[in-house]
C-alpha positions in Angstrom: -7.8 43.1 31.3 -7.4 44.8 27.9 -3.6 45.9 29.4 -3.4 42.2 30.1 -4.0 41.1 26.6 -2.2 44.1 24.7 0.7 43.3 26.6 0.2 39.1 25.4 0.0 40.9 22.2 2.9 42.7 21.8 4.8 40.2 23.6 4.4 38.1 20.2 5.6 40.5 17.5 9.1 39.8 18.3 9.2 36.4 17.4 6.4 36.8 14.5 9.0 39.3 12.3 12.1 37.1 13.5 10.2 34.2 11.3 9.3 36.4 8.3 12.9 37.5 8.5 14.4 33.9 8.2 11.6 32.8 5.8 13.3 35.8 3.6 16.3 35.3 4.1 16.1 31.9 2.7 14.5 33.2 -0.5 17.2 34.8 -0.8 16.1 38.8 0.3 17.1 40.3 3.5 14.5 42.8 4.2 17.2 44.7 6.9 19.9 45.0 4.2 20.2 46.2 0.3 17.4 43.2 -0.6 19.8 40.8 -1.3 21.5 37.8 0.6 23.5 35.6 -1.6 22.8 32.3 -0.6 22.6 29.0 -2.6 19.2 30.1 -4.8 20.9 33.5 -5.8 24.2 32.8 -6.5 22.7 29.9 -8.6 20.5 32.6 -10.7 23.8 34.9 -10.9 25.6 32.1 -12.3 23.6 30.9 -15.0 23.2 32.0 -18.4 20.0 34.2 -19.2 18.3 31.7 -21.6 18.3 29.1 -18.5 17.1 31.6 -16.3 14.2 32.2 -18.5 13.4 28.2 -18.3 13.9 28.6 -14.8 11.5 30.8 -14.2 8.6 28.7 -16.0 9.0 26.0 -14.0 6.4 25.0 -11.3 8.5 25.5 -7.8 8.7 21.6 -7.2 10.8 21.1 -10.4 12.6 24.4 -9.7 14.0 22.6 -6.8 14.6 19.3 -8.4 16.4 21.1 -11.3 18.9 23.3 -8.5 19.4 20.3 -6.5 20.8 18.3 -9.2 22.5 21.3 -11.7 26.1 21.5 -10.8 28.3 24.5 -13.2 30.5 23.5 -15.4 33.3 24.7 -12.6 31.9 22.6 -10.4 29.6 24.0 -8.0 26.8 23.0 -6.4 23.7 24.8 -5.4 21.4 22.9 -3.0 22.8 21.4 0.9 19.6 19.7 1.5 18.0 16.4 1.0 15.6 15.4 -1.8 13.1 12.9 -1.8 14.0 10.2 -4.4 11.7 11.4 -7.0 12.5 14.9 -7.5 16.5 13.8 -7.1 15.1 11.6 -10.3 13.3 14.7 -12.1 16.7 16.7 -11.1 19.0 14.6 -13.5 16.8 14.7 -16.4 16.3 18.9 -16.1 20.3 19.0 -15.3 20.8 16.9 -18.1 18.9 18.5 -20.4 20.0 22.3 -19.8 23.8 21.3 -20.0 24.4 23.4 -23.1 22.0 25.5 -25.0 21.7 23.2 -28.2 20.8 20.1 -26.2 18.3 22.8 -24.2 16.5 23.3 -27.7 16.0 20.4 -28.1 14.2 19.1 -25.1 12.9 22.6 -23.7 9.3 21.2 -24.8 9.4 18.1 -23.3 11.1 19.0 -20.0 8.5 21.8 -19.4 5.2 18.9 -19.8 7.2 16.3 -17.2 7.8 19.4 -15.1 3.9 20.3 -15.4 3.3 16.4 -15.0 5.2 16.1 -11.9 3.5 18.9 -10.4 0.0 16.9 -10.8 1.4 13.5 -10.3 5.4 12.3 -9.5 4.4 9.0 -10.6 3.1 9.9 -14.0 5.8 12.4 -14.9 8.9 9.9 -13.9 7.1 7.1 -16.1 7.0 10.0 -18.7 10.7 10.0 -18.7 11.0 6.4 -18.0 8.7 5.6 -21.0 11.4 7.3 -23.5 9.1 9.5 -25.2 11.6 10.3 -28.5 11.8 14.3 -28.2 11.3 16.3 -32.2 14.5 16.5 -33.4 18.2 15.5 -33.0 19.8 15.6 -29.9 23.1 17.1 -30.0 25.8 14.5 -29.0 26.9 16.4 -26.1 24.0 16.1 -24.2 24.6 12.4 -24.3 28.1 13.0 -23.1 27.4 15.0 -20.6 25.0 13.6 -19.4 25.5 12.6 -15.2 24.4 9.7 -15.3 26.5 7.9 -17.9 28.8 5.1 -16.1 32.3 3.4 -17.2 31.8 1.9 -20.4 30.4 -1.9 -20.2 33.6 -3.6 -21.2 35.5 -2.3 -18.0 33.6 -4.7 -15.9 35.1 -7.7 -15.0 32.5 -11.3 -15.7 33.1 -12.0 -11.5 31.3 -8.2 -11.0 27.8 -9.7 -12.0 28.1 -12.8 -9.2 27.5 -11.3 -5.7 26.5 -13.5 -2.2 25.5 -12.4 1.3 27.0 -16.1 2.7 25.1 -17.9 5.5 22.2 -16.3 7.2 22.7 -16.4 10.5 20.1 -17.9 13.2 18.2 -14.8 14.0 18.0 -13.5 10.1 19.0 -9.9 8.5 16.1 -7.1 9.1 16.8 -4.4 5.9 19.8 -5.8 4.5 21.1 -4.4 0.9 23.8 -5.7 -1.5 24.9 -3.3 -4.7 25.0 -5.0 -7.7 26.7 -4.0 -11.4 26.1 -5.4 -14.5 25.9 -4.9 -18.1 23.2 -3.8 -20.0 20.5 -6.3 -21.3 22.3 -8.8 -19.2 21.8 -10.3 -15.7 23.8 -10.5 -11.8 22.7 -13.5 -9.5 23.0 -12.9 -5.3 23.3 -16.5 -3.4 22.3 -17.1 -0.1 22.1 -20.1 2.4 20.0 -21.0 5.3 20.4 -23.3 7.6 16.5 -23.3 8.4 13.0 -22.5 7.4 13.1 -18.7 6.9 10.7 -15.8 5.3 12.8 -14.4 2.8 12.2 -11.3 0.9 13.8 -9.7 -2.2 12.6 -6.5 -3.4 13.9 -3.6 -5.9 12.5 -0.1 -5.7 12.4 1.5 -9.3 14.6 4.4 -9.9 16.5 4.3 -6.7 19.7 3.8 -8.6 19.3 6.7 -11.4 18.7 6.5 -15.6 21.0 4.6 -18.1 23.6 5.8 -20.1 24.9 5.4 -23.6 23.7 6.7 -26.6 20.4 7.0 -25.6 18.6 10.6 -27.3 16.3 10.8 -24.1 16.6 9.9 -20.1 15.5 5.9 -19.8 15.0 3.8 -16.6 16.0 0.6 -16.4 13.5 -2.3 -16.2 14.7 -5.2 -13.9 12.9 -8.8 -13.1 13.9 -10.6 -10.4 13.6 -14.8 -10.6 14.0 -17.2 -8.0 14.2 -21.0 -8.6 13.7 -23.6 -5.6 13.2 -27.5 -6.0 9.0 -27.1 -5.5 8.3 -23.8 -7.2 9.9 -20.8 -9.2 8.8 -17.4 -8.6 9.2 -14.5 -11.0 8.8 -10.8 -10.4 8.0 -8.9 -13.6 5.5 -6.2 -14.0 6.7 -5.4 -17.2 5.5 -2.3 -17.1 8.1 1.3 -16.9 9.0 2.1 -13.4 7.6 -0.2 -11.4 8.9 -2.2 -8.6 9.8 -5.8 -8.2 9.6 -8.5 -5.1 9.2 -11.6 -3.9 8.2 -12.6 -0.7 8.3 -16.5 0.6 9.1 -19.1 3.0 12.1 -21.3 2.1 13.2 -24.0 3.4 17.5 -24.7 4.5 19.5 -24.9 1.5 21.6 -22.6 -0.9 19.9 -20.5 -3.6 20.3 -18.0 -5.8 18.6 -14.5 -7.1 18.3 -14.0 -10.6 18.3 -9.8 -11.5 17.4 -9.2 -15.1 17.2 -6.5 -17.2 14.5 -6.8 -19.7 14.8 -2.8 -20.8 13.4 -2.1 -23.7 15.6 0.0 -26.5 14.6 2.2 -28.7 14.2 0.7 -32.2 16.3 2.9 -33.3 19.5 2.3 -31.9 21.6 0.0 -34.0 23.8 -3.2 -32.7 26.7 -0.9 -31.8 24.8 1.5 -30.2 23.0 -0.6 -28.3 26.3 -2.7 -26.9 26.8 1.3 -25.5 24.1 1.6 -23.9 25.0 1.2 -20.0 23.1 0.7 -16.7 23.7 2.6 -13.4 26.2 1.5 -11.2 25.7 0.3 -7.6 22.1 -0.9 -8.4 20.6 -1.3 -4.7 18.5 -4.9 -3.9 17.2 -5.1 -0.5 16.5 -7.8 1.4 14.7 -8.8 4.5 15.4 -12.5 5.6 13.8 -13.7 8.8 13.3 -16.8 11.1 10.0 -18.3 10.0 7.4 -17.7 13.0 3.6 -18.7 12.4 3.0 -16.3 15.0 4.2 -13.3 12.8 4.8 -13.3 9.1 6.6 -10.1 7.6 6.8 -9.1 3.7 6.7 -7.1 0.7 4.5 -6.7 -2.0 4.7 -4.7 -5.6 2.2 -3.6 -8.0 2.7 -2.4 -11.8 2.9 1.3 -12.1 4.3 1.8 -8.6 7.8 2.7 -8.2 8.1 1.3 -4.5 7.6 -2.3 -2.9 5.9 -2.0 0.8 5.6 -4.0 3.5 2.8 -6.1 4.7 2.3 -8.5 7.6 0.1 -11.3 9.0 0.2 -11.3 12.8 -1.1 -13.8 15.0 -3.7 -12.0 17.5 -3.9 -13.0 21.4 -4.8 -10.5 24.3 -4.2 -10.4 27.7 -5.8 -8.8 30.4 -4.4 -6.1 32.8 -4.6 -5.4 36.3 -7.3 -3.1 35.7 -9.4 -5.9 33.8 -9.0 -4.6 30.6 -7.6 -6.7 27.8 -4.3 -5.6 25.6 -3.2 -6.9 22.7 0.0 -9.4 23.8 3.3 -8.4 20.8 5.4 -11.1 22.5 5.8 -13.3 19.3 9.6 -14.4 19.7 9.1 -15.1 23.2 11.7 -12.5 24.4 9.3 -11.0 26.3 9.2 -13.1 29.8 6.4 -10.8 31.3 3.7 -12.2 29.1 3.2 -15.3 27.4 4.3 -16.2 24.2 2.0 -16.1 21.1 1.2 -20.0 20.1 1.9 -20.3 16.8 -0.7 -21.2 14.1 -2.7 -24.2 14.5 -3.1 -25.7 10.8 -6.2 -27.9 12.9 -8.2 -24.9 13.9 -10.3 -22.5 11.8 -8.7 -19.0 11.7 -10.4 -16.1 11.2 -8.1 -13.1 8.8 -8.9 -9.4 10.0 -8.2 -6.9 7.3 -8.1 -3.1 7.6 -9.3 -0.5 5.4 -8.2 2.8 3.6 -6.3 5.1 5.9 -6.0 2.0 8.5 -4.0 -0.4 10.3 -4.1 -3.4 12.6 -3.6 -1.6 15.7 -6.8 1.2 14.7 -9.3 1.1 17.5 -12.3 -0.1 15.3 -9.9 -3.0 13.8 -8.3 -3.7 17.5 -11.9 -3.4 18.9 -13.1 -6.1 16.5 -10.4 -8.3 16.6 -10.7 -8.5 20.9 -14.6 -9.3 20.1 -13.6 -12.3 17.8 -10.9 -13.7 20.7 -13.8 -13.6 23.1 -14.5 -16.9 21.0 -11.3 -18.4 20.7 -12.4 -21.0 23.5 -16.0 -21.8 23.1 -15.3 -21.5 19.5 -12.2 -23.1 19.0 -10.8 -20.4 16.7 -7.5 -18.5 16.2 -7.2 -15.1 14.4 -4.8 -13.4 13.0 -4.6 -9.6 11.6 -3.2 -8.0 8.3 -1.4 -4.8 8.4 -0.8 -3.1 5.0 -1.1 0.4 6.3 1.7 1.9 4.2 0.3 0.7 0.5 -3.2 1.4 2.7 -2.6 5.4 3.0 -4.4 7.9 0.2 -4.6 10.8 1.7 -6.6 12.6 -0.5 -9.3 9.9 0.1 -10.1 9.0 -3.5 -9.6 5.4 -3.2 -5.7 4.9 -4.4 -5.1 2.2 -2.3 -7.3 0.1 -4.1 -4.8 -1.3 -6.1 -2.9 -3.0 -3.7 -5.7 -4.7 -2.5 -5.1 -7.7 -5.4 -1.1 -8.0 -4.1 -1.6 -7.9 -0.2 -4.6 -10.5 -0.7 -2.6 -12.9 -2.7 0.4 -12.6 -0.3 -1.4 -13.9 2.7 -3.2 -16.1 1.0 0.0 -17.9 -0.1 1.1 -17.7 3.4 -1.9 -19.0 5.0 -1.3 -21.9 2.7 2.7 -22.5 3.5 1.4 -22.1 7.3 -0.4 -25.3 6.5 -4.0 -24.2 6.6 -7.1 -25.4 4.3 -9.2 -23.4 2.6 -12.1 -24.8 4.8 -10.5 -23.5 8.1 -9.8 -19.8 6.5 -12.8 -17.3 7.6 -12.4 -14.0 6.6 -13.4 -10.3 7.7 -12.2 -7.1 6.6 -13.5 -3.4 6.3 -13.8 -0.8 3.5 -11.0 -2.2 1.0 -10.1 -4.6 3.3 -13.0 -6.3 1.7 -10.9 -6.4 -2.0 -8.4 -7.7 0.2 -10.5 -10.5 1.4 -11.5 -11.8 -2.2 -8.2 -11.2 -3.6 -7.5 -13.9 -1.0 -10.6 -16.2 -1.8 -9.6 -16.2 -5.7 -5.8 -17.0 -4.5 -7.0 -19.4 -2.2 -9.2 -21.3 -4.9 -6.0 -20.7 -7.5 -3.7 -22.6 -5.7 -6.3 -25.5 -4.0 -9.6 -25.4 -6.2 -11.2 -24.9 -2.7 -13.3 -22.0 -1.6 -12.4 -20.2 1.8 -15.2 -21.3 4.4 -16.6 -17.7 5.5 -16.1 -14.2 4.7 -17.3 -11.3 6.2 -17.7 -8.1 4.3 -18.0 -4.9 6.8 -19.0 -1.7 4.8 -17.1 -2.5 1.1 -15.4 1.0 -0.6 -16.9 2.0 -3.2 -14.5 2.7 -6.4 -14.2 4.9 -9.4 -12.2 3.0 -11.2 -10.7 6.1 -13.9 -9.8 7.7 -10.0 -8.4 4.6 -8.4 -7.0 3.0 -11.2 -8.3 -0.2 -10.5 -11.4 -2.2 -11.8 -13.5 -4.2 -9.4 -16.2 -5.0 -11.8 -15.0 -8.7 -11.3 -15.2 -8.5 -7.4 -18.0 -11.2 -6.6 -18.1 -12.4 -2.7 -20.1 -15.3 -3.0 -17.9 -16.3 -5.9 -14.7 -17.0 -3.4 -16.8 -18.2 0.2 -18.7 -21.3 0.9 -20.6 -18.6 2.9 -20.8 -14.7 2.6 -22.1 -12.2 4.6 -22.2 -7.8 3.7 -23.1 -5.6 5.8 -23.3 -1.7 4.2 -23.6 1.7 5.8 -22.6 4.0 3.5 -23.7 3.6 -0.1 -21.4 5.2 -2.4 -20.1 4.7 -5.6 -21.7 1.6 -6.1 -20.6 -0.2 -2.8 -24.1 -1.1 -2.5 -24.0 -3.4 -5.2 -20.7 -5.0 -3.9 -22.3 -5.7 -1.6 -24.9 -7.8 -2.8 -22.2 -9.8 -4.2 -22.2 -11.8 -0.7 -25.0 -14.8 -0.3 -26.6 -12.3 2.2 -26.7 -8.5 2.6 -27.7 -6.0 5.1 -28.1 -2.4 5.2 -26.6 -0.9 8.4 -29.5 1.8 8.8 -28.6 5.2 10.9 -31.7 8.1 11.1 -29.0 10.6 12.9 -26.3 10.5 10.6 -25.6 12.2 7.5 -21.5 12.0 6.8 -20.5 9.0 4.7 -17.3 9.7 6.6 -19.2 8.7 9.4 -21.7 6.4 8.1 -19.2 4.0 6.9 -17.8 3.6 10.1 -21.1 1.7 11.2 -20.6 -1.4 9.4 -18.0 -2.3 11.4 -18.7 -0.9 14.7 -22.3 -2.8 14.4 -21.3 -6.1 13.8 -18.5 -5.7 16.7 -21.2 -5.2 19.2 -23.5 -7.8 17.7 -20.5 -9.8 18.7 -20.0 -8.9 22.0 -23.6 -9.1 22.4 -24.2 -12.6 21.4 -21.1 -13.9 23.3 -22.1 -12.8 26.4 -26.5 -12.6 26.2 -27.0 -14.7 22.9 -30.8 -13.8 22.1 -32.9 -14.3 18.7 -29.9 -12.1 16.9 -28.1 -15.3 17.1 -30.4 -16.9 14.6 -29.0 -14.3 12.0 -25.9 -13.3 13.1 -23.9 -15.4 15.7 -20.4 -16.3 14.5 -21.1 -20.0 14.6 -24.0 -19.6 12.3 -22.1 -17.6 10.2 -18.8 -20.3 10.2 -21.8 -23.2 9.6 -24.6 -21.6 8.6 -27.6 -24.3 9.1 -29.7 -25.3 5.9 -32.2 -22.3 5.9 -29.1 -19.3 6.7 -29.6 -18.2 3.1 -33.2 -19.6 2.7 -34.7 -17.6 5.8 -35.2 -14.4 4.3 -37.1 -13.0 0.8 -33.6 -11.7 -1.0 -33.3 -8.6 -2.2 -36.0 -6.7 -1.5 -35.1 -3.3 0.5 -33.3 -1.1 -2.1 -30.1 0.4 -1.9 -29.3 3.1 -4.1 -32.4 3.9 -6.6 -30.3 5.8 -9.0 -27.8 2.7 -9.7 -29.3 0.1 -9.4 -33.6 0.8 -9.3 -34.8 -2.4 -6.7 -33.8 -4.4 -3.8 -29.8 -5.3 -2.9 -30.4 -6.1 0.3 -32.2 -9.3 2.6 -32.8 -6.9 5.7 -32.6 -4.0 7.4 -30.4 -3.4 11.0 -31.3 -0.1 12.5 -28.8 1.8 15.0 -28.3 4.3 17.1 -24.7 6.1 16.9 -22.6 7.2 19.8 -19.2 9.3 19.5 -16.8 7.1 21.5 -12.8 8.6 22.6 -10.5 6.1 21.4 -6.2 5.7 21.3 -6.3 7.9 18.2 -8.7 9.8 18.6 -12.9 9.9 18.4 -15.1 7.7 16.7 -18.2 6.4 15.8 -19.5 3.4 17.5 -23.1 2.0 16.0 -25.7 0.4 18.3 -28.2 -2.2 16.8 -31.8 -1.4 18.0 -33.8 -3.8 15.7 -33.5 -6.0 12.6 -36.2 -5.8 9.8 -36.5 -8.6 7.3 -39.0 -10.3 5.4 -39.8 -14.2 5.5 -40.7 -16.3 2.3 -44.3 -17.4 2.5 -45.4 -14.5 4.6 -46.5 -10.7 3.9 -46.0 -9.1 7.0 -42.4 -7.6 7.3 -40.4 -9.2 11.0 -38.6 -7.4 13.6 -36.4 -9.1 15.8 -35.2 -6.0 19.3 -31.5 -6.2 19.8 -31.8 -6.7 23.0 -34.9 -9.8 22.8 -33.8 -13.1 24.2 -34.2 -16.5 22.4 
């Protein structure tokens, strides 16, 4: 046996040293040779002079590679055959442009090492560094301007029919990820037309940075600023953050007719330039404006949202949510919105007459997730005996924060307001729009409610916070102070598992909360799942054996709570977390058990009511209603 496996082991050193070998080799040493290959990183450190070298060599190894991917010699050769994401291409032009000769190098050495140190924290912070226009000690030598990459033709080469631009009819079945170029001059605007010949979802969005930095006499590397403006006979809609690389969109339903896309650029100068100079000063050609224009379904609304501070606009939806059940009795989610799809049904669209209920993810999370798919089935099981429709949010792109910290928060304010809006052009009150998300999906949810009450002056009817994040706002970078549940709901329901970072009191934001109770667990990780998975069995358990839970938590009581919901139970009396906020948060107590369930992507944590413990006005002794007791 030890033959056997010293045999498996030598088997693998082969293979092991081939990889070390091509790992050197692309460092640019060949440990077989005289220690030197001359690929594209050493003949780019032959060629350059020692002093950039030296500067070189100080940099972090992400803006060593942005700086060779961008630097080209003054003979013309390039060093780097691979791709770039787009912000170190971005951080690339402003170290390229800054070592072009050694007088322009003095100048900006000091400043080009803090973005460099910048972008290895944060890519974000260090391109708004350079969009911001920081002015650099000293004067900048005219030939940095000059040679700078980025500089375009000079403004009065382009022609006044350059800034006009149209993408003609849209056809029947829309344009998915459509893009038209536009030029124009500096501190001016371009317009894009369009027609359609019916109701479509239209959405315009600019990503900032894509097309590169200005040109001109500018003493330091500047982004453009763009707003975008679109009029129609009801409304106007205006995109502008104003606020240094950040995106811009707009997202909509239009009606047939001919319109027209207003691009501005509201860049702000230095103070310093005078009149002539600033008639110099030139924007990047071929500036990129995408476009998504779609044939308006109910059944599935598709569009894109922007924040300030954020240099991309992402994509967010609002599907309608049926299932269908499979041969094997188990019930699927059914994608055929279009009707294309002649083995199931097609998705009805959106009934404006019938309450819908809005499913919203959390952090790290999408529509399809097993926990959100599992809760979304348990609310169809009441689309009959109900009468209720649902549909689901996905936002898992602006949704992802990998390092867990709570950067999606953010987003929460744009993706709420977006479907709110589109609840609203679907034709739906406020008083048919009940809402239930998880984790930040619960900012998303009163987002929605304050949108809601913006637009109509009418609360949502019910909403259904499952477990809300907690937040640090100097982490996040957003404030929630102002979140308040009961503020946006006719009625408003919380229930928390995993106390953190004062979730607990968001919590008791709602008209009622309830602290999801687990003895066996530890893991917030773990705990916060509970919130969710709990009220998805209470669900499933009151639709199919409705017992005294029902009193408390059945979905119809919760959509029209009778005159005591509220009045039932002595309010915050079981404490949450003692060290923020010393006393009660919460109206009750459900206790679980936890079991570790195998789902599509992977394990998780489903939660299993046992009891419910609550106290009643006007008596002392506490009550304790078993899950499983019948009415």
């Amino acid at each position: 046996m030890e033959a056997v496996r010293h045999g498996e082991f030598l088997s693998k050193i082969p293979p092991h040293f081939a990889a070390v070998r091509a790992s050197a080799i692309a460092l640019g040493v060949d440990p077989n040779g005289d220690g030197i290959v001359h690929n594209d990183l050493q003949q780019f450190l032959d060629d350059i002079p020692d002093w950039l070298r030296e500067f070189y060599e100080e940099l972090p190894a992400e803006a060593q590679r942005a700086l060779r991917s961008q630097y080209v010699s003054v003979a013309g050769k390039k060093y780097w055959s691979g791709d770039v994401d787009d912000e170190t291409r971005v951080l690339g032009q402003y170290l390229a442009a800054g070592v072009k000769d050694e007088a322009t190098f003095v100048a900006m050495r000091g400043r080009m090492l803090q973005v460099a140190a910048a972008f290895h924290d944060d890519p974000v912070v260090a391109l708004a560094m350079i969009g911001d226009g920081v002015e650099v000690a000293g004067e900048v030598s005219d030939s940095f301007i000059a040679s700078a990459e980025w500089q375009p033709e000079n403004p009065a080469s382009f022609l006044p029919e350059a800034k006009h631009y149209s993408i003609g009819t849209i056809p029947a079945e829309g344009i998915a990820n459509g893009q038209t170029n536009v030029n124009m001059v500096s501190q001016s605007e371009a317009t894009i037309s369009f027609t359609l010949t019916e109701p479509m979802m239209v959405n315009f969005w600019m990503n900032a940075g894509e097309a590169g930095l200005m040109g001109g006499p500018l003493r330091y590397p500047q982004f453009p600023d763009f707003s975008l403006s679109l009029t129609v006979p009801s409304a106007s809609y205006v995109s502008q953050k104003g606020q240094v690389y950040s995106a811009e969109s707009m997202s909509s339903v239009l009606p047939a007719g001919t319109y027209t896309l207003t691009i501005n650029d509201r860049t702000k100068l230095p103070s310093s330039l005078t009149q002539e100079e600033r008639s110099k000063v030139t924007l990047p050609k071929n500036i990129p404006v995408h476009f998504d224009i779609r044939r308006y379904r109910t059944q599935e609304m598709m569009g894109r949202v922007s924040i300030a501070g954020n240099p991309r606009a992402l994509p967010v939806s609002m599907r309608k949510a049926e299932f269908v059940q499979d041969a094997d009795g188990s019930w699927k989610r059914n994608t055929n919105y279009d009707g294309s799809n002649t083995a199931q049904p097609r998705i009805n669209e959106l009934d404006p007459t019938k309450p819908v209920w809005v499913v919203v993810h959390g952090m790290n999370s999408n529509e399809n997730e097993d926990k959100i798919d599992n809760l979304a089935k348990a609310l169809y099981g009441y689309a009959e005996t109900e009468e209720i429709q649902l549909v689901t949010v996905n936002w898992d792109e602006a949704a992802k924060d990998i390092i867990g910290m709570g950067r999606d928060a953010p987003w929460t304010n744009a993706v709420g307001t977006w479907v709110a809006r589109q609840l609203i052009a679907a034709g739906m009150r406020p008083s048919l729009i009940d809402g239930i998300g998880h984790s930040h999906g619960t900012y998303t949810l009163y987002a929605l409610g304050k949108e809601l009450l913006n637009i109509t002056g009418e609360p949502m009817n019910a909403l259904v916070a499952l477990d809300p994040a907690g937040n640090v706002p100097l982490i996040s970078n957003f404030d929630h102070g102002d979140i308040n549940f009961a503020s946006v709901a006719k009625n408003s329901i919380a229930f928390e598992s995993s106390m953190i970072a004062d979730s607990d009191w968001l919590a008791s934001s709602a008209n009622t909360a309830f602290h999801v109770e687990s003895p066996s667990t530890v893991l917030p990780t773990t705990e916060h799942q509970l919130g969710l998975t709990a009220f998805t069995e209470i669900l499933n358990h009151e639709r199919v054996i409705g017992g005294h839970f029902s009193n408390y938590f059945s979905l119809r009581h919760i959509m029209n709570p009778p005159s005591d919901f509220t009045g039932q139970y002595v309010h915050n009396v079981y404490e949450g977390n003692p060290d923020m906020h010393p006393g009660g948060e919460f109206e009750g107590v459900i206790e679980v058990w936890v079991s570790e369930e195998n789902g599509k992507q992977g394990n998780y944590f489903q939660a299993h009511p046992s009891r419910f413990r609550f106290r009643k006005p006007g008596t002392e002794q506490e009550q304790i209603i078993p899950f499983d007791s019948f009415a």
